[in-house]
C-alpha positions as CSV (number, residue, x, y, z in Angstrom):
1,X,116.8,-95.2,-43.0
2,X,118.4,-97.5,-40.5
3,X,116.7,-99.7,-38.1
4,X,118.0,-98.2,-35.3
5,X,117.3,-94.8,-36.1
6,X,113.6,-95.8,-36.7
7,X,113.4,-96.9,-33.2
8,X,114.8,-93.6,-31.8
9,X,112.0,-91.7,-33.6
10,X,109.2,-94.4,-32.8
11,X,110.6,-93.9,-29.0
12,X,110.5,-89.9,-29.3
13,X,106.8,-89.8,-30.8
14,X,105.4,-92.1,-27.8
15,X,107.2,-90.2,-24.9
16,X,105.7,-87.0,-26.5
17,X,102.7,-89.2,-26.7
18,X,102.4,-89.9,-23.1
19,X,103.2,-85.7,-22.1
20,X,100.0,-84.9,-23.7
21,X,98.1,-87.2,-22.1
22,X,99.1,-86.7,-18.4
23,X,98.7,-82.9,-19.1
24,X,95.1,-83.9,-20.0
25,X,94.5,-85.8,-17.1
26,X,95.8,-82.8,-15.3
27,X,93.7,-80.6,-17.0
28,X,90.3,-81.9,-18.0
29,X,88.9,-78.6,-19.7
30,X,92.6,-78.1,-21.4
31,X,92.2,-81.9,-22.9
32,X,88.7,-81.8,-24.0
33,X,89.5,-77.8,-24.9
34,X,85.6,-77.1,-23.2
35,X,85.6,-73.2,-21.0
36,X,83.2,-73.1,-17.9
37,X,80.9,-70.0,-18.5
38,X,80.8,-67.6,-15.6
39,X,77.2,-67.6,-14.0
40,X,75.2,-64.8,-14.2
41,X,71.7,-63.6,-13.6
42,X,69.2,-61.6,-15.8
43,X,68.7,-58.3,-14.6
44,X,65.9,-56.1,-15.5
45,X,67.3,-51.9,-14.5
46,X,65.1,-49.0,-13.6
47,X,65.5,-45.5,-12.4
48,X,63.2,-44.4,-10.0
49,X,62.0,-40.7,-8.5
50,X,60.4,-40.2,-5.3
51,X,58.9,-36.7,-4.3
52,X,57.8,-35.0,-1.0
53,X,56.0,-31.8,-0.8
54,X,56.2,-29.7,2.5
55,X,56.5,-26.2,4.0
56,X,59.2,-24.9,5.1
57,X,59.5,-23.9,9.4
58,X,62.8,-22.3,9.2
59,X,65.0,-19.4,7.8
60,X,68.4,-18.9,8.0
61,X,69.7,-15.2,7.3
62,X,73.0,-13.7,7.1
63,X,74.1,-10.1,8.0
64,X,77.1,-8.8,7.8
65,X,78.9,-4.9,8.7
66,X,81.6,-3.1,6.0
67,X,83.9,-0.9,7.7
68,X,86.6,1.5,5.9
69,X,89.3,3.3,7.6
70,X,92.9,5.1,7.2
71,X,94.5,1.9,9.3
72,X,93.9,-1.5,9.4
73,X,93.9,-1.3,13.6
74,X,91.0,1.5,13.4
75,X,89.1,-0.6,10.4
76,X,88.9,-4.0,12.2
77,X,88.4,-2.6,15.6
78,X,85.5,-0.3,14.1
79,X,83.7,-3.4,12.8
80,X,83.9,-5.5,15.4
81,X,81.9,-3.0,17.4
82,X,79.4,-2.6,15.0
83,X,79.4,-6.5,14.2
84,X,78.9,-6.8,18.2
85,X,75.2,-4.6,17.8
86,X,74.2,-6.9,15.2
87,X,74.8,-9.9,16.6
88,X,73.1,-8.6,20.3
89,X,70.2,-7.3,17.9
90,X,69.6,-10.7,16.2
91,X,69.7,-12.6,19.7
92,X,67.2,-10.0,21.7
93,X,64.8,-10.5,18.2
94,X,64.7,-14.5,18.5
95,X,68.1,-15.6,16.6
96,X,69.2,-18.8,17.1
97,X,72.2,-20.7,16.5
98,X,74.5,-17.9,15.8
99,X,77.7,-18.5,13.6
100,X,80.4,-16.2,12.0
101,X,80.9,-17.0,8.7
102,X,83.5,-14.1,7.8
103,X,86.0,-11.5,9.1
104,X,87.9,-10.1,6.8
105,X,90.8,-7.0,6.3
106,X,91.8,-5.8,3.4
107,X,93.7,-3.4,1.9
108,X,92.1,-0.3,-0.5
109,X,94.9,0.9,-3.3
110,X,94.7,3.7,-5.7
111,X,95.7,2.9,-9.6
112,X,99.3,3.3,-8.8
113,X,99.3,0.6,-6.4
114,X,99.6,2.6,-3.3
115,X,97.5,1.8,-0.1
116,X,95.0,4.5,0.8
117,X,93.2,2.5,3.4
118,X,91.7,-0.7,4.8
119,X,88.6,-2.3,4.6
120,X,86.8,-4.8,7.1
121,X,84.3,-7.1,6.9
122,X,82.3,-9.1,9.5
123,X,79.1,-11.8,8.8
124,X,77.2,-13.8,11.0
125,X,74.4,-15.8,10.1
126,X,71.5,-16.6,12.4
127,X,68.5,-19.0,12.2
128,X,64.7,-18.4,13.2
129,X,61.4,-19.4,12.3
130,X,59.9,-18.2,9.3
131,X,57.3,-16.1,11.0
132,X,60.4,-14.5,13.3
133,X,62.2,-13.7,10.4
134,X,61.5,-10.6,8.7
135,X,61.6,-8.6,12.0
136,X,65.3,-10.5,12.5
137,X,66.2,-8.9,9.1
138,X,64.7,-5.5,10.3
139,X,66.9,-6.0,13.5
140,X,70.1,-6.4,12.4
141,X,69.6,-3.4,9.4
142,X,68.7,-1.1,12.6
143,X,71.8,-2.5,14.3
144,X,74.2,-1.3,11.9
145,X,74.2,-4.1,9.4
146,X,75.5,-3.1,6.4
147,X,74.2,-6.5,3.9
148,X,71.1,-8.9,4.2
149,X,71.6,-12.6,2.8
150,X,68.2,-14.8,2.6
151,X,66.7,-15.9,3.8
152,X,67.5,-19.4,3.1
153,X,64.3,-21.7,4.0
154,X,65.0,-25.0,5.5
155,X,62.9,-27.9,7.2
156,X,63.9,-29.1,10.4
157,X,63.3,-32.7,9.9
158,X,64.3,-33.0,6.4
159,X,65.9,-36.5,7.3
160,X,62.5,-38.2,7.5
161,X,61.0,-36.2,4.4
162,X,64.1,-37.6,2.5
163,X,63.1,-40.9,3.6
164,X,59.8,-40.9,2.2
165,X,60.8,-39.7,-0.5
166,X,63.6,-42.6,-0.8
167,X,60.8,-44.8,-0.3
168,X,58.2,-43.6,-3.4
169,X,61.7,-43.7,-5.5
170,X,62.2,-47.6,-4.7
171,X,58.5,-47.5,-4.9
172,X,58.4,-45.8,-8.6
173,X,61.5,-47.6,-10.1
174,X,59.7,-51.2,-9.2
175,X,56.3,-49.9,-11.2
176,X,58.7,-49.3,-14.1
177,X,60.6,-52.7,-14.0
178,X,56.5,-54.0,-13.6
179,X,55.9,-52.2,-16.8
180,X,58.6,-53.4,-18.4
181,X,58.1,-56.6,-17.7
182,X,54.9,-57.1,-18.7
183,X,55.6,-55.7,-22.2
184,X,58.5,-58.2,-22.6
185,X,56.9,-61.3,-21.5
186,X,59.4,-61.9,-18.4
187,X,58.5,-61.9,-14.4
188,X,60.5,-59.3,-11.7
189,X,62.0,-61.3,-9.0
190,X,64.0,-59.9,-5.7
191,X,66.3,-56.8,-5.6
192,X,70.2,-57.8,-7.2
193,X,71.5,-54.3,-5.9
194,X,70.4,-51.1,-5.4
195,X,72.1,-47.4,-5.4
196,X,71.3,-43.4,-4.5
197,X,71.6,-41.4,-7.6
198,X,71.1,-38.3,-6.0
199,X,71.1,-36.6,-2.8
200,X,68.3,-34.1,-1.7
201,X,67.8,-30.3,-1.7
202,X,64.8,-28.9,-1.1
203,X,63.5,-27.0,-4.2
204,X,61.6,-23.9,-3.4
205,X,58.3,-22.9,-4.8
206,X,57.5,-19.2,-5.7
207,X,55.5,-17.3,-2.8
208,X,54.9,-14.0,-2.2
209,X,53.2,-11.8,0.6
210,X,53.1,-8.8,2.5
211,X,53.8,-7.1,6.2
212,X,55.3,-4.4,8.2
213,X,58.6,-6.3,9.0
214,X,60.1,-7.5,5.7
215,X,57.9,-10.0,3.8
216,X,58.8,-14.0,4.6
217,X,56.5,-16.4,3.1
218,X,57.5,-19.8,3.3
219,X,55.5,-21.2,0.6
220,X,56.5,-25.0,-0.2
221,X,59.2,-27.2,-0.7
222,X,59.7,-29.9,-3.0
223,X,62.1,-32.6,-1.3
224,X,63.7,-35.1,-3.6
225,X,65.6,-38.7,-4.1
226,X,66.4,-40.3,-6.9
227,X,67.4,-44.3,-7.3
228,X,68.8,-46.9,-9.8
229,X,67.4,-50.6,-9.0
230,X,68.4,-54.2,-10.6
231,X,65.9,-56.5,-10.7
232,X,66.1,-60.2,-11.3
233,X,63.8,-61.7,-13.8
234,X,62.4,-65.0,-14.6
């Protein structure tokens, strides 16, 4: 090989030399090929369930009127009469918070498609409390109302019974984490994050009674929450 050529090649090999290390200066990591590991914690999850029993201080019914007629003129303006006797009946019997949920027209055919007449339909629900509402269902069935719905049994402050029961959730998903930890040799530290699993509905218990007016017992309620909790651990 010729002297000259040698050179060029010794000349090439340093120059590629000297890329290298000014990437590596650069680039630290990249030279010494090291990879910073992303920090993270240790994390102990639970589940936790809170529960609130408590009994039930409203009612929410619905009652509605069916109407059929030759036209659809005669059919809605039928049950919007009778509609307007349930709805007076509910109000002079302690009803509260009245709403219509439905009005409805529709048409009756015979199996060859034809129309033979119309059909109406009006609801309106109403809320009491629970000892006010068996004589609201009696009311609106003496007014005309053609279907009884409920009724449904509510608390008024359900807001704070979810909240206690949010609480005995946090409350029972710690315990857990407490358990845990003490079976795998590790402490609980703070909260990492926290989340709802669930959101509330009251879950009725069985109850049964007798009166004159039709029977309303309120029996109990079971009000709910359920959680999911990270824990740090040392």
């Amino acid at each position: 090989m010729r002297p000259n050529r040698i050179l060029v090649l010794c000349a090439a090999a340093a120059a590629l030399a000297a890329v290298a290390l000014l990437a590596g200066i650069g680039r630290p990591e990249a030279a010494r090929g090291d990879t910073i590991p992303a920090a993270t914690d240790s994390l102990v999850t639970t589940s936790g369930h809170g529960a609130v029993d408590t009994v039930p201080d409203r009612a929410v019914i619905s009652a509605g009127v069916r109407v059929e007629a030759d036209s659809a003129a005669d059919a809605l303006s039928r049950c919007s009469a009778a509609a307007s006797h349930v709805i007076a009946a509910l109000r002079a019997h302690g009803g509260q918070s009245l709403q219509t949920q439905e009005v409805s027209l529709d048409p009756q055919t015979n199996d060859a498609g034809k129309t033979t007449g119309y059909v109406a339909q009006n609801t309106v629900t109403a809320e009491s409390t629970i000892a006010a509402a068996g004589g609201l269902i009696d009311a609106a069935t003496a007014a005309g109302a053609t279907s009884i719905d409920g009724p449904a049994l509510t608390v008024a402050d359900s807001t704070a019974l979810y909240r206690q029961a949010l609480a005995a959730a946090v409350a029972d998903a710690k315990a857990k984490a407490e358990v845990l930890a003490k079976a795998g040799g590790f402490s609980v530290g703070a909260v990492a994050s926290m989340s709802e699993t669930s959101t509330s509905t009251p879950m009725p218990f069985a109850a049964s009674g007798v009166a004159k007016e039709a029977p309303v017992v309120a029996g109990t309620q079971e009000v709910t929450a359920d959680v999911q909790v990270s824990f740090r651990i040392g």
